[in-house]
C-alpha positions as CSV (number, residue, x, y, z in Angstrom):
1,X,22.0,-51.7,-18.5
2,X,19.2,-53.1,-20.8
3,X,21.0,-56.4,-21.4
4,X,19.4,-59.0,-22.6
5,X,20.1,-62.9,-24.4
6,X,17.2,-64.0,-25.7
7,X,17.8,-68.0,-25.9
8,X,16.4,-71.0,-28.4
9,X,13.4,-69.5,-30.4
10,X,13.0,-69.0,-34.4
11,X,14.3,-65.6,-35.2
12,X,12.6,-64.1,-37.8
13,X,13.5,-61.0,-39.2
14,X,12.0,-60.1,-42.2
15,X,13.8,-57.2,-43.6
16,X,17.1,-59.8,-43.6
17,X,15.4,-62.4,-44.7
18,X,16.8,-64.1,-41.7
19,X,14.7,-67.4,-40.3
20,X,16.1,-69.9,-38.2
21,X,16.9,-71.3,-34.2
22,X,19.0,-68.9,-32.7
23,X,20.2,-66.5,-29.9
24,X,19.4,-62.6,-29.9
25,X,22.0,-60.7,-27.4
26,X,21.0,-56.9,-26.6
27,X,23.5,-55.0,-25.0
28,X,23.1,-51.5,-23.1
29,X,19.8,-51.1,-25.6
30,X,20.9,-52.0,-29.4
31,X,21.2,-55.6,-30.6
32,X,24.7,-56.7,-30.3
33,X,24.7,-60.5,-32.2
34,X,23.2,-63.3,-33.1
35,X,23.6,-66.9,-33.4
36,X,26.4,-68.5,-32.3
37,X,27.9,-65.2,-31.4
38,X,25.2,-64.1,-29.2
39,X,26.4,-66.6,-25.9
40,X,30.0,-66.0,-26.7
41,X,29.7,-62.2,-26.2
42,X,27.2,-61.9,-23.5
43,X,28.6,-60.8,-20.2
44,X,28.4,-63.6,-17.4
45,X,26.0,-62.0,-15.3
46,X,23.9,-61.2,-18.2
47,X,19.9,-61.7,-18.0
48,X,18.4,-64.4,-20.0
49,X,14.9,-64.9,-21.6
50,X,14.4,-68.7,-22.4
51,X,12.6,-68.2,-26.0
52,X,12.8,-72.2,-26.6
53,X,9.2,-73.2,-29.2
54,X,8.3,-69.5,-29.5
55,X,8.9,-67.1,-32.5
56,X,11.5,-64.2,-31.7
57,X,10.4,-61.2,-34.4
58,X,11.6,-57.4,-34.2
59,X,9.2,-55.3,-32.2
60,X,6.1,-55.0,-33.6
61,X,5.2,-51.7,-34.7
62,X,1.2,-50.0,-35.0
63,X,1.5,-46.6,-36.9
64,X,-2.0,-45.8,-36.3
65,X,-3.8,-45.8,-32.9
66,X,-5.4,-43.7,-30.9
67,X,-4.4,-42.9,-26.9
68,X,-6.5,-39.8,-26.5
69,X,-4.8,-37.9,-24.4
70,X,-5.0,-35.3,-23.8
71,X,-8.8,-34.3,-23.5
72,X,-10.0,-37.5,-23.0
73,X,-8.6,-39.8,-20.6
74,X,-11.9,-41.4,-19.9
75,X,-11.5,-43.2,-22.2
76,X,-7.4,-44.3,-22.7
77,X,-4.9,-42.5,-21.4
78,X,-0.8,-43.1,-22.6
79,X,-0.1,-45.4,-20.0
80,X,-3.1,-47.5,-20.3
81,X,-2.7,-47.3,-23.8
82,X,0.8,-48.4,-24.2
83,X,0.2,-51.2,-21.4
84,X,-2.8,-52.8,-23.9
85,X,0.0,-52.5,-26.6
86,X,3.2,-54.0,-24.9
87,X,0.5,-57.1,-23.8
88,X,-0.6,-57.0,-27.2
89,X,3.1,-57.4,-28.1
90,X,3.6,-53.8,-29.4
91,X,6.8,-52.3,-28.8
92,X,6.2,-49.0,-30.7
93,X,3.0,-46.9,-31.8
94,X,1.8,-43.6,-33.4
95,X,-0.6,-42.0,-31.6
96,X,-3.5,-39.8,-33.9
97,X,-3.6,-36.2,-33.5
98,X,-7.3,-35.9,-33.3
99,X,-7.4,-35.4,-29.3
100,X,-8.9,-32.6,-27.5
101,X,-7.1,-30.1,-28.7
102,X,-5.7,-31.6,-31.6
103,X,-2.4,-32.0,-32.1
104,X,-1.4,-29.5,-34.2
105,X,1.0,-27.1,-32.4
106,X,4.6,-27.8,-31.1
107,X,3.3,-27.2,-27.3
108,X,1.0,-30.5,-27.4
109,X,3.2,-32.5,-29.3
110,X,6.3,-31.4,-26.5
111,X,3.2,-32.8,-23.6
112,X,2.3,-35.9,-25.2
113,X,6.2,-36.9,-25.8
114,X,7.1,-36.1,-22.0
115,X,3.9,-37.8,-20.9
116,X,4.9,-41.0,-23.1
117,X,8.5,-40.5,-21.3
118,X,7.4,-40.9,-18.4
119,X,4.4,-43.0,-18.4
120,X,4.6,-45.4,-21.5
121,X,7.1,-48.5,-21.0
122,X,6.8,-49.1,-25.0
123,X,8.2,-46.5,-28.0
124,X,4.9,-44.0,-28.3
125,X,5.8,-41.5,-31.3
126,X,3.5,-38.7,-32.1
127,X,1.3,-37.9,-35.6
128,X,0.7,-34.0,-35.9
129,X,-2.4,-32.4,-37.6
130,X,-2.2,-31.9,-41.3
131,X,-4.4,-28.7,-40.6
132,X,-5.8,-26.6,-37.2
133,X,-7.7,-27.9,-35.3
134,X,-8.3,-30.6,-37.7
135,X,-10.7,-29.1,-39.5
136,X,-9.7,-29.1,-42.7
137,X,-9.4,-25.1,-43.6
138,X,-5.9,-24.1,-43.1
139,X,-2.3,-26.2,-42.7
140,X,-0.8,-26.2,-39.7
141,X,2.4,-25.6,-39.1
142,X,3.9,-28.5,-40.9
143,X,7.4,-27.5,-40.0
144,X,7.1,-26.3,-36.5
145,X,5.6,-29.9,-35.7
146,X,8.1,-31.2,-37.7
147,X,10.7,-30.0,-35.6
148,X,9.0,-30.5,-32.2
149,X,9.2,-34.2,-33.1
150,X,6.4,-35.4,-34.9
151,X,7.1,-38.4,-37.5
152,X,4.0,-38.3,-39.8
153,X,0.8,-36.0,-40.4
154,X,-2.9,-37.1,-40.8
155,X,-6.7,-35.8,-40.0
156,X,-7.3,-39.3,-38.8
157,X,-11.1,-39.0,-38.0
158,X,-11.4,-36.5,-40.6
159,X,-10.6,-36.4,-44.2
160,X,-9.1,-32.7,-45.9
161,X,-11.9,-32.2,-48.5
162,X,-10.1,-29.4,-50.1
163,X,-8.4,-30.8,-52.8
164,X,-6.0,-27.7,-53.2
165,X,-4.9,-28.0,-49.7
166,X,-4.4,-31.2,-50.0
167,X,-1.5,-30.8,-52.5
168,X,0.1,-27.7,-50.5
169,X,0.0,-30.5,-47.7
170,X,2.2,-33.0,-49.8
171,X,4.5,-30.5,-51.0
172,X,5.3,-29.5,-47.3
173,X,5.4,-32.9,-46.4
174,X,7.7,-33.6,-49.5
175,X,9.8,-30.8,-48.0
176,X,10.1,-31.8,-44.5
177,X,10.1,-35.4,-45.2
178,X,7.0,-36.1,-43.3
179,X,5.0,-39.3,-44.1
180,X,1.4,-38.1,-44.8
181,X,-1.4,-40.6,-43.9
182,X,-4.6,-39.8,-45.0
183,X,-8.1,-41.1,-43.5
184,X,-10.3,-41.5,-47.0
185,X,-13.6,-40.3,-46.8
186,X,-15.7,-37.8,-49.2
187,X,-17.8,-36.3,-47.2
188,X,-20.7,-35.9,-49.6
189,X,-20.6,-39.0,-51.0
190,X,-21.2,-40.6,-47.4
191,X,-23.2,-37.8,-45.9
192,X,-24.9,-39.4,-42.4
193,X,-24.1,-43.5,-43.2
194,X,-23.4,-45.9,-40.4
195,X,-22.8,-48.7,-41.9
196,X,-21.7,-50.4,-45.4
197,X,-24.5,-49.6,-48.2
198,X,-25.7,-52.5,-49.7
199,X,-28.2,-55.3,-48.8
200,X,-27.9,-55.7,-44.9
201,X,-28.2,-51.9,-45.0
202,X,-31.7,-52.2,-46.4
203,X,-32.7,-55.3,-44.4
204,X,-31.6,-53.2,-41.2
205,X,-33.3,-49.6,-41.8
206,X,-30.1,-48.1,-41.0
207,X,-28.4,-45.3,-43.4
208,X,-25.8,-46.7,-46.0
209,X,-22.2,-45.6,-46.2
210,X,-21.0,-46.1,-50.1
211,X,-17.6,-48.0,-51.1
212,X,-17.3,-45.0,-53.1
213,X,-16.7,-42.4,-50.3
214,X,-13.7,-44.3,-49.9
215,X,-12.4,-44.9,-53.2
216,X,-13.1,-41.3,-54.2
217,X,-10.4,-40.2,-51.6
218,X,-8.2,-42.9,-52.5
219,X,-8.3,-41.8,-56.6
220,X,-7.6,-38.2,-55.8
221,X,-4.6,-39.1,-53.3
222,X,-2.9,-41.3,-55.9
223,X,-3.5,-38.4,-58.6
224,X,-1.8,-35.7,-56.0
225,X,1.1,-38.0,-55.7
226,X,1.5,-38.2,-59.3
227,X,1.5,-34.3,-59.3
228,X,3.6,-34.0,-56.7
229,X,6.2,-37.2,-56.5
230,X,5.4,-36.7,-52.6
231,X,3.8,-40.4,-51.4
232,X,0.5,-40.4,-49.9
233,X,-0.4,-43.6,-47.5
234,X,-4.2,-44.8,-47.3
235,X,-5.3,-45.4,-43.8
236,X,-7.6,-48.4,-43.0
237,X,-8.8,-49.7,-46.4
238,X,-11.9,-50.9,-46.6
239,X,-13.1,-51.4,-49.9
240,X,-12.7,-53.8,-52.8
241,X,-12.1,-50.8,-55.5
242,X,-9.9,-48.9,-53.0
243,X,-7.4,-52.0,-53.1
244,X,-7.3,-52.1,-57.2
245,X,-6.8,-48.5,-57.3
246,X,-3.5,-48.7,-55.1
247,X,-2.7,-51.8,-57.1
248,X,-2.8,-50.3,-60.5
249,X,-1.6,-47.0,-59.1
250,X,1.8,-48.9,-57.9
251,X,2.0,-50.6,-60.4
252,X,2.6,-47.2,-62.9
253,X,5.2,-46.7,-60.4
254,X,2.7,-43.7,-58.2
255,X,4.2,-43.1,-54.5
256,X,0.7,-44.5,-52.9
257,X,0.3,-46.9,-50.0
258,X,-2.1,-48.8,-47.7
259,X,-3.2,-50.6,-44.7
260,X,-6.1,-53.1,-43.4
261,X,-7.4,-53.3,-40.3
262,X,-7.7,-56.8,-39.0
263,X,-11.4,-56.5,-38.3
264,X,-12.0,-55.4,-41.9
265,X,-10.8,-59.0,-43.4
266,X,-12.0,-60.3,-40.3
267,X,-15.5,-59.3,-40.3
268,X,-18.7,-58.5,-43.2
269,X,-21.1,-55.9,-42.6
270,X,-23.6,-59.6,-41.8
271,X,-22.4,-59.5,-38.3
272,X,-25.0,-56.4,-37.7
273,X,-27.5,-58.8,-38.2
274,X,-27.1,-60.4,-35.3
275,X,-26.9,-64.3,-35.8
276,X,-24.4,-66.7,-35.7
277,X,-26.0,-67.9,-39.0
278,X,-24.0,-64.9,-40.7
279,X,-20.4,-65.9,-39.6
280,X,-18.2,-64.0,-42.0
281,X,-15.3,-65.9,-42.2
282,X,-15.1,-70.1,-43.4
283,X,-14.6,-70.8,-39.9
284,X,-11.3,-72.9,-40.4
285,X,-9.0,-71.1,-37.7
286,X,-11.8,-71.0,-35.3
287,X,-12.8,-75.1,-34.9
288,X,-9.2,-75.7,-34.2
289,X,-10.0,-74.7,-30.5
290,X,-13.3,-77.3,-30.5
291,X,-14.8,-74.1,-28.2
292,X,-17.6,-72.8,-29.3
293,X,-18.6,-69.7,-31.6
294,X,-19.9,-66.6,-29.8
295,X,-22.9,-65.1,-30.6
296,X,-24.2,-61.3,-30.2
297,X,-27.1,-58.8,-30.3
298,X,-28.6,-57.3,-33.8
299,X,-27.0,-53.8,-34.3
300,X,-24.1,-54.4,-31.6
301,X,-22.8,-50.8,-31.7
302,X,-19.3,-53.1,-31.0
303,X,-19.5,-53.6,-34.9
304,X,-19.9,-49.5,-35.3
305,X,-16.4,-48.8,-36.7
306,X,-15.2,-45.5,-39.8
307,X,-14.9,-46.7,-42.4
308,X,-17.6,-49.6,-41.7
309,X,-17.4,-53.5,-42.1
310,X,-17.8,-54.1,-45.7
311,X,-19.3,-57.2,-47.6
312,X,-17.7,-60.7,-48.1
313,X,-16.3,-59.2,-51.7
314,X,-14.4,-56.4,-50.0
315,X,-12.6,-58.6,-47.2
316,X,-11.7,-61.1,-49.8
317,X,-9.8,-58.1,-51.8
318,X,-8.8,-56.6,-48.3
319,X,-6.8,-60.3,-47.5
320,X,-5.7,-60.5,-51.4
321,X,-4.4,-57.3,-51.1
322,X,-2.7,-58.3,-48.2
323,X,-1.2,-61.4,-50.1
324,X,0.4,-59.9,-53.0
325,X,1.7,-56.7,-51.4
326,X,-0.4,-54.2,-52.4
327,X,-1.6,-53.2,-49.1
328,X,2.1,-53.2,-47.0
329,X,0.9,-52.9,-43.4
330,X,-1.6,-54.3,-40.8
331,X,-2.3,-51.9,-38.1
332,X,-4.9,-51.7,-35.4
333,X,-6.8,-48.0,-35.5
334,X,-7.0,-48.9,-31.9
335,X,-10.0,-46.7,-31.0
336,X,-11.2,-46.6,-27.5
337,X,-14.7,-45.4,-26.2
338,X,-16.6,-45.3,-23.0
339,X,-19.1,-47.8,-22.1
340,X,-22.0,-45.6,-21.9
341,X,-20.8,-44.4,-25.4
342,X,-21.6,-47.5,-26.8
343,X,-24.4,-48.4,-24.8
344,X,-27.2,-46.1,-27.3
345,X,-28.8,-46.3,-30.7
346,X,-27.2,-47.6,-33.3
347,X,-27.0,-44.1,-35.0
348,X,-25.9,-42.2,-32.3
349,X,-23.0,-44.3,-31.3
350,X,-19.5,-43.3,-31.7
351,X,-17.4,-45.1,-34.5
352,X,-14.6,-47.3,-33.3
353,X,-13.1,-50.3,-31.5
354,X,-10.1,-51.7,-29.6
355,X,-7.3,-53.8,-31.0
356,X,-3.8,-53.7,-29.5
357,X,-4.7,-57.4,-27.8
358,X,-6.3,-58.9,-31.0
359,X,-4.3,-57.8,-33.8
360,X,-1.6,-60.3,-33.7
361,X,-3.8,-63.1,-32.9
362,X,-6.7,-62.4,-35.7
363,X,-3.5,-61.5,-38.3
364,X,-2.0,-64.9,-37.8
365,X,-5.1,-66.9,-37.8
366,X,-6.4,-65.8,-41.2
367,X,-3.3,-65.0,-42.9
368,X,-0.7,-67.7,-41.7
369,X,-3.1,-70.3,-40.4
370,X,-5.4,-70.5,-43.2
371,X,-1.8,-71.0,-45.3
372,X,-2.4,-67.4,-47.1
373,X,1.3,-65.7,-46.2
374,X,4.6,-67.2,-44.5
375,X,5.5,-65.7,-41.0
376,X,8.1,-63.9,-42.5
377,X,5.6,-62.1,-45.1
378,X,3.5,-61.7,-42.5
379,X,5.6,-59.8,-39.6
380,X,6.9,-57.7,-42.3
381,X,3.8,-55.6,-42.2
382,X,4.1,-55.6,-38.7
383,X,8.1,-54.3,-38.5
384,X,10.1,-53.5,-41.6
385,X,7.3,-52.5,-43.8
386,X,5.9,-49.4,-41.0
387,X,9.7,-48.9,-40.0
388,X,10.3,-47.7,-43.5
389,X,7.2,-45.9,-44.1
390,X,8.0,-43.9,-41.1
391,X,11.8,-43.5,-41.6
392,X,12.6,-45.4,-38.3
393,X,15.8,-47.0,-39.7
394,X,16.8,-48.4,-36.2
395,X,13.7,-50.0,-35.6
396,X,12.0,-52.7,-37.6
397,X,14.7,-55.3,-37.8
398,X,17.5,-57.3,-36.1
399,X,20.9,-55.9,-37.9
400,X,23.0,-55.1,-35.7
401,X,23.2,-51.6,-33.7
402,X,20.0,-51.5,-34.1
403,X,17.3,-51.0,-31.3
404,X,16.8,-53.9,-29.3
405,X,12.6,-53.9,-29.8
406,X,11.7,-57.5,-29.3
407,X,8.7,-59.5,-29.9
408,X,7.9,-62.7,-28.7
409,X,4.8,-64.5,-29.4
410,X,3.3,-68.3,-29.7
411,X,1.8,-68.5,-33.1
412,X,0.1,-71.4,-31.9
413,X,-1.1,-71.0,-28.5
414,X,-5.1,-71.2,-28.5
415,X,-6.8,-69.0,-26.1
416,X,-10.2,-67.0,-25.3
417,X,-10.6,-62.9,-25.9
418,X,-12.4,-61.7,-23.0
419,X,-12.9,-57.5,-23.4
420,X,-13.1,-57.6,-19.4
421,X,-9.6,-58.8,-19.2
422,X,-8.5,-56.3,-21.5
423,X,-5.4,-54.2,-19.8
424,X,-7.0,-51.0,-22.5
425,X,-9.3,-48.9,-20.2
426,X,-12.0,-49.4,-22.7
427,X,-13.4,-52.4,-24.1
428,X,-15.3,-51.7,-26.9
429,X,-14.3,-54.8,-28.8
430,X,-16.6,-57.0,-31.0
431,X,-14.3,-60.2,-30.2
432,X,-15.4,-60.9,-26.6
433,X,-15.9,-64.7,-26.0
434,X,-13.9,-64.8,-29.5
435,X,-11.4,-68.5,-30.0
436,X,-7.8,-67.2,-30.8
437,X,-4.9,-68.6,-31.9
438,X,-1.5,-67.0,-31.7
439,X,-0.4,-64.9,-28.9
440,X,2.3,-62.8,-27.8
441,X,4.3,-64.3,-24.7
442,X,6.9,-61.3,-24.1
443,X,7.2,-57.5,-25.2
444,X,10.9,-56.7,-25.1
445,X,12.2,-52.9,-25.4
446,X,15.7,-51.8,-25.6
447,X,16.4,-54.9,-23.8
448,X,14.2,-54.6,-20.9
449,X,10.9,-57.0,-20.9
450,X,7.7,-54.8,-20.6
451,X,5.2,-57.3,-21.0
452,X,5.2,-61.0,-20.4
453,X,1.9,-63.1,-21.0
């Protein structure tokens, strides 16, 4: 059952520093050899992938989407979800806990796992609340959520503001040995914002959202770790000062972490503008398709997203964050939202976007295509890096016994993002009509392909 000999492509596995032409066998689930040994043990009647020109990686792993059941399956549900994921060539996830209710008792964390069971074809694993009803008040309980399965906490979509909660929060965490993510915002300091404060915030009339709602959260999570010796990691980084306050922060040897988004070193707060004229990146892993650029409307609520696109300064720190390892881990904050959602005033628009099917694609094109990382450094914020920050020691590489999670993907194939064709039941996505290059060709779990492009 679940066997599998993946035949001819480049294996890379970055937490082996492993990188060459070879075979992958997967036996009844786990990864069973590689290399020459691979053909020599598979059974005869053994099924076979032909992985000849494409890269073979360990599944790709997204520790912070959102699938929003239950309470709000208008707008994703797990299966459709985890389908936009496996095409996307995700083989596991962590779904947010800020659904309706919010995840913060064993009872909702014992629906969504049965639900994924049944309904997901990829590895969905479940974030619990760090307080009821996520609102910030009182903790939840950390240890009953613990137990019912849960593999991290966060108020993704909110932010504890209660500084002396938040350090009873990381000693519980510290005590269950719960990852704790945190989503940085001060409230105060951002107040009613929409979008990035700074010039294209004046030129557009809309209300500014300061760098420093961001970085404020970030200093006092990297102080509370200090106190503590429990780690804190950042969710979706924005800003530049947020990436030299982990940097400095690691550096003294403080438990901190973070992630980036790829629309947030994709795109600048210009693309609210509403003109071609304000492309925000240089362009170079775009003309390789000769197609040409898309266009959209001023104040596309598409380009409405918490915490907002920031200016040219702050992607440039986000991608050399990226590059020298201060921020360890790209993930998608895949956040789906009804048409008619979208379709108001700016203002009055719900923060958010979908990303299963672009992250690979927009991740290789400005990171490995514009010759900023190797593959290798590259997939290892998409495998071992996450695997490790969630304590998934079976998942995130190819050693053997280990799950048999499988990504394979075309770095180089050149294609068009159309939202329509989008297998997530939303398709708030600002990349529509977007030129990609890279793209997965085959989501593999526990032996058994999922997802085949």
């Amino acid at each position: 059952m679940n066997s599998l000999l993946v035949t001819g492509g480049r294996l890379i596995d970055p937490a082996n520093r492993f990188d060459a032409v070879a075979d992958l066998l997967i036996l009844n689930g786990k990864i069973a050899a590689i290399g020459a040994d691979a053909a020599a043990k598979a059974p005869k009647d053994v099924q076979k992938f032909d992985a000849k020109g494409l890269v073979v990686s360990p599944g790709l792993i997204d520790l912070h989407v959102h699938l929003r059941e239950p309470g709000q399956s208008a707008k994703e549900t797990i299966a459709t979800g985890a389908a936009s994921a496996a095409r996307g060539g995700f083989t596991s996830v962590v779904c947010m806990p800020n659904t309706t209710p919010a995840i913060d008792n064993a009872g909702t964390v014992a629906l969504i796992r049965e639900r994924a069971e049944r309904e997901a074809k990829i590895n969905v694993f479940v974030a619990g609340a760090i307080t009821k009803n996520i609102a910030g008040e009182e903790l939840a309980p950390i240890g009953s959520l613990k137990q019912a399965g849960v593999i991290a906490i966060t108020d993704d979509g909110h932010c504890v503001q209660n500084n002396e909660l938040m350090r009873r929060a990381l000693e519980y965490a510290k005590m269950f040995d719960l990852p704790l993510m945190d989503h940085c915002q001060d409230y105060s300091l951002v107040s009613d914002g929409v979008m990035h404060e700074g010039y294209w915030s004046a030129v557009l009339g809309l209300r500014g959202w300061p760098a420093s709602g961001e970085e404020m959260i970030v200093a006092r999570n990297i102080m509370l770790a200090e106190l503590t010796g429990s780690p804190v990691h950042c969710q979706h980084m924005s800003s530049a000062g947020s990436v030299q306050l982990i940097r400095e922060a690691k550096k003294r040897g403080i438990p901190i972490s973070g992630e980036a988004c790829p629309h947030h070193f994709t795109l600048t707060d210009t693309v609210l503008a509403g003109s071609e004229k304000y492309w925000p990146t240089d362009g170079k892993s775009f003309t390789a398709s000769g197609q040409n650029l898309p266009t959209w409307p001023s104040y596309d609520t598409n380009f409405k997203m918490n915490p907002p696109l920031r200016s040219a300064r702050d992607r440039e720190a986000l991608i050399e964050g990226l590059v020298d390892g201060t921020l360890e881990i790209i993930s998608s904050d895949h956040a789906p939202h009804c048409g008619y959602e979208k379709e108001v005033e700016f203002d009055y628009a719900p923060f958010g976007i979908i990303g299963f099917e672009t992250e690979l694609p927009l991740s290789l094109m400005h990171l490995y295509h514009n010759k900023m990382m190797s593959l290798t450094d590259l997939l290892a914020k998409f495998t071992v890096a996450p695997a490790r920050l969630l304590r998934l020691k079976n998942k995130g590489h190819f050693s053997l016994g280990a799950d048999g999670d499988v990504t394979v993907f075309d770095p180089d194939f050149e294609w068009t993002f159309r939202r329509d064709d989008s297998t997530s039941k939303s398709k708030n996505s600002p990349f529509d009509g977007w030129p990609m290059k890279g793209r997965a060709s085959a989501t593999i779990v526990a032996g058994q392909v999922v997802s085949q492009n």
